[in-house]
N, C-alpha and C positions, 0 to 999 in steps of 0.2 A: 700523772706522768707514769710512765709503765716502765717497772723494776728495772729492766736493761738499757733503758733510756733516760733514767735518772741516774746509774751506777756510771754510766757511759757521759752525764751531764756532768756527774759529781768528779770524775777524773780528769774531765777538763777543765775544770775550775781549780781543779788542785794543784796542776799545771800550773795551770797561768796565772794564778794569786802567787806564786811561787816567783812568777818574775815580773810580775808587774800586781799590787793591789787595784789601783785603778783602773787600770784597763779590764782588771779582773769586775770590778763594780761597776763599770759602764757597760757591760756585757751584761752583767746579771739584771741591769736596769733595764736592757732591751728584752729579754727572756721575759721578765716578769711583765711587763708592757704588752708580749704575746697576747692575744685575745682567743679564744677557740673557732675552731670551724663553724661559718655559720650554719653548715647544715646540720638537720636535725640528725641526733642520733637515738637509736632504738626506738621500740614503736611509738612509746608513748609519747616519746618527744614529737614525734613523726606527726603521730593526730590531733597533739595540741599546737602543734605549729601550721599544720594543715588548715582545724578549726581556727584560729587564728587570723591567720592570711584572708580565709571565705569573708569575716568579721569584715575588715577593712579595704576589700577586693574594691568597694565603691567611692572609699576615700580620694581625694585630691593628694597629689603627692610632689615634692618637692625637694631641690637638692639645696643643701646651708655652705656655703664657703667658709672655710676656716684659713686660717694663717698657716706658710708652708704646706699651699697646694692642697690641704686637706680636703676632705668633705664629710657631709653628714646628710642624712636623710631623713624628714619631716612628713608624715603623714597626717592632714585636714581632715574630719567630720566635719560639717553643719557652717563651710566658710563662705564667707561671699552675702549672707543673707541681710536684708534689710532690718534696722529695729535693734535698739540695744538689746543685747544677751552676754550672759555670762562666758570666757574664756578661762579655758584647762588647759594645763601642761601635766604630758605624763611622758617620766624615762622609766627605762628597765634598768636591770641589774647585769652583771660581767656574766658575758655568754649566752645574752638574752638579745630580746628584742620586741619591737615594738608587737608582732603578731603575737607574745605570749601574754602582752599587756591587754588585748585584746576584748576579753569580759569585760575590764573596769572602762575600756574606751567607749565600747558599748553603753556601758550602764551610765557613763557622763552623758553621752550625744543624746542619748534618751530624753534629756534634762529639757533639751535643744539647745545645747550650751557649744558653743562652737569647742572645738576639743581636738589639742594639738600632738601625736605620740612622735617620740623622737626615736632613731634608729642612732646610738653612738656611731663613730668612727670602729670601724673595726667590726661591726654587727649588724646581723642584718644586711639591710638594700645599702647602705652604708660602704660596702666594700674595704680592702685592705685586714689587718692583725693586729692592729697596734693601737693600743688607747693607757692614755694617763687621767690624772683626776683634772689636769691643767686643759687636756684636750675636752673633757665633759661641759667642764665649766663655762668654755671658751664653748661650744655644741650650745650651752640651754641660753646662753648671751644672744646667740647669733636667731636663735629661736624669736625672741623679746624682739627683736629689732626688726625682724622680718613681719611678725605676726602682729607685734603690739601688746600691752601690758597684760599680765595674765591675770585672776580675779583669785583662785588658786594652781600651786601645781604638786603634784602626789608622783611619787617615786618608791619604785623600791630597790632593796639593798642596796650598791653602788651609787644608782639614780636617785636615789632619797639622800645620800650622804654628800652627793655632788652639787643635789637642789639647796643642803643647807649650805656648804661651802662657797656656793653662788652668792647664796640670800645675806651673808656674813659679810661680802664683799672680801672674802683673804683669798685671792687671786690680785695680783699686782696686772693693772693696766685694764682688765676685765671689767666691762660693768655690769653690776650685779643685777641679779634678776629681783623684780618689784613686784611681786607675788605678793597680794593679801593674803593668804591661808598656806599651810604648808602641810601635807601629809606624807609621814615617812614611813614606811610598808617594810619590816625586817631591814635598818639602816645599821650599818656599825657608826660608831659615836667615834672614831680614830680608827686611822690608819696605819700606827706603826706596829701592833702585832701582825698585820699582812707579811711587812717585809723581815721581821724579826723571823714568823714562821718558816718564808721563802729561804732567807738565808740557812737555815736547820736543815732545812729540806735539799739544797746542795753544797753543803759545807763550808758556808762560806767564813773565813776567818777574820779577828774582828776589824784588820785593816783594809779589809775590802768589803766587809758589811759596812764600816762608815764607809766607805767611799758606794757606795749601790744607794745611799742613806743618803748622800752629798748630790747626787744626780737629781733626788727631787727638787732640791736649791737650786741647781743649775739649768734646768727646764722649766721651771714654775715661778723662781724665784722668792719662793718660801720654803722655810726648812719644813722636814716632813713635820715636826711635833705643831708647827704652826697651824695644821687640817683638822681641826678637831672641832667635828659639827658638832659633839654635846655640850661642850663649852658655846657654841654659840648660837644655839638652840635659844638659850638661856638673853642673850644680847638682840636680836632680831626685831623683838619689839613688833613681832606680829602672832597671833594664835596658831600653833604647831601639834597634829594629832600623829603622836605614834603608835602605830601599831606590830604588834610583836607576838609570836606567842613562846609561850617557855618551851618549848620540845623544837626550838629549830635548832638544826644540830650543826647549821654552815656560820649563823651568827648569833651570838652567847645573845641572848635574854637579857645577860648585866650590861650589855649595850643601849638596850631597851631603859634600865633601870639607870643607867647616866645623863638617859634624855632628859627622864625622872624630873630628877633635881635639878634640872637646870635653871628652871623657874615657874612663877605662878600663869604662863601662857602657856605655859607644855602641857598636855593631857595625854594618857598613855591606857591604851586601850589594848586587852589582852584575848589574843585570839587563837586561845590553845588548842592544840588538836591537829592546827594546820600545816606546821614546819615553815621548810621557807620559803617554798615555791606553792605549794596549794592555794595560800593563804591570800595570793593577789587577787585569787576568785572566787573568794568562800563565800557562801552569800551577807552573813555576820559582818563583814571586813566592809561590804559592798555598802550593808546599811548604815554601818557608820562613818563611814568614808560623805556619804549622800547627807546624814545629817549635820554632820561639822561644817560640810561646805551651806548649808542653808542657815547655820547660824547655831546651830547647839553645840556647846563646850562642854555640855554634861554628860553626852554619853559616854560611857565606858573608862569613867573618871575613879582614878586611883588616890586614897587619901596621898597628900604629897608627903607625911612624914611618915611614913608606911615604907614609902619606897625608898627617900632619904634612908632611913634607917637600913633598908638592903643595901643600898650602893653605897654607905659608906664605910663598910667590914670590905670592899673589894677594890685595895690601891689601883689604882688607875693603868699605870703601867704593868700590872699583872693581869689585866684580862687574858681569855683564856687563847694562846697563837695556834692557827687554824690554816691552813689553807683554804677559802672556800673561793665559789663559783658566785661573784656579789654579779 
């Protein structure tokens, strides 16, 4: 948000927590629900979303009805054909979209694995600004039901954290997605340093932080601390590969290291170097991504009390609050 557009954000919130907290945090819930522009900006965005788009220019593509008029948009590889084959789900991250996913959709269909990318609400072919974790959830459900059960699905940042909150089933009324394999690509493990950041970042006071805090209860009908994919990384009861490397600078690495611990299904594979947008196409990510899905759990396997022993110097509710671009 740009200096005079946050000073100009922050003075209206000062306002109006002043005469109303609530109406002050149902405001800041729809601001933060904003999604970005889906066009690209600056070149580089420009040429990977260009290259991108070329990628999936031949795909079948499809619109997903959501609740309250929404929509969402679902992009096919390799659908329609004769002969059992393996089925992929892949989301992006906030501000993303399926054309950045791109490479790794590529590198699935390769497989001949039929291979589903999803555009959220708010992204992408997708249309409209606005997406919750409630609306993702309710996006990879609608996926499932349209498509059929998926074999794995790989996600990154938001998309990875949305796949576990699915796979958890902590969405009231939602049914969860039944993904055998789950790969989460730069995921944060919780959501309340998002809005603890947000709130910092325009002043929100603390009776209108709970109240911005009490909207995710009222929309999803879970309290926000209820979204906590590393916690149920751990309960899933299916093989989970995360991938992270230390130098992403949008989401802490000790996200990576909560998955950790979760349990002896989690395997966390470290792909430094990348940050947290590289890293969906490095080629590293690509081959272990390819071999977990065929059945190896060993690659890029961290002893588990190694990483125990990091994540448990880092209280939970202190991870590091960020605003980033999931």
């Amino acid at each position: 948000m740009a200096n005079f557009a946050l000073d100009v954000t922050r003075l209206g919130f000062s306002l109006l927590q002043a005469v109303s907290p609530d109406l002050a945090g149902r405001v800041a819930f729809r601001l933060f629900c904003r999604t970005p522009s889906a066009k690209p900006k600056g070149a580089k965005a420009r040429a990977a979303h260009a290259a991108g788009a070329a990628r999936l220019a031949g795909a079948e593509r499809f619109t997903l009805q959501l609740a309250g008029g929404r929509q969402a948009h679902a992009y096919r590889l390799n659908g329609g054909a004769r002969g059992k084959r393996k089925r992929y789900l892949v989301t992006h991250g906030w501000g993303s979209s399926a054309a950045y996913m791109a490479e790794l959709v590529s590198m699935l269909s390769a497989t001949g694995a039929e291979v589903v990318a999803l555009d959220f609400p708010g992204h992408g072919r997708s249309g409209g600004r606005f997406l919750h974790m409630g609306l993702a959830v309710e996006t990879i459900a609608a996926a499932e039901a349209r498509f059929g059960a998926f074999d794995a699905a790989i996600g990154h940042s938001f998309g990875g954290a949305a796949l576990m909150v699915s796979a958890a089933g902590l969405l009231p009324g939602v049914a969860p997605v039944t993904t055998e394999r789950l790969v989460l690509i730069g995921a944060p493990s919780e959501m309340g340093w998002l809005f603890t950041d947000f709130g910092r970042m325009v002043d929100l006071r603390p009776a209108a932080q709970a109240a911005l805090e009490n909207e995710v209860h009222r929309v999803t009908g879970r309290r926000l601390e209820d979204f906590d994919a590393g916690e149920a990384a751990g309960v899933v009861g299916r093989p989970v590969l995360v991938i992270h490397a230390e130098d992403d600078k949008e989401v802490s690495s000790l996200h990576a290291r909560r998955y950790g611990t979760a349990g002896k299904g989690v395997r966390l594979f470290w792909a430094n170097g990348f940050g947290h947008r590289r890293i969906i196409g490095a080629a590293p990510v690509l081959a272990a991504i390819a071999a977990f899905l065929d059945g190896d759990r060993v690659i890029g396997e961290v002893p588990d009390e190694s990483i125990k022993k990091d994540a448990e110097i880092i209280p939970f509710f202190e991870l590091p609050a960020r605003r980033v671009a999931l």
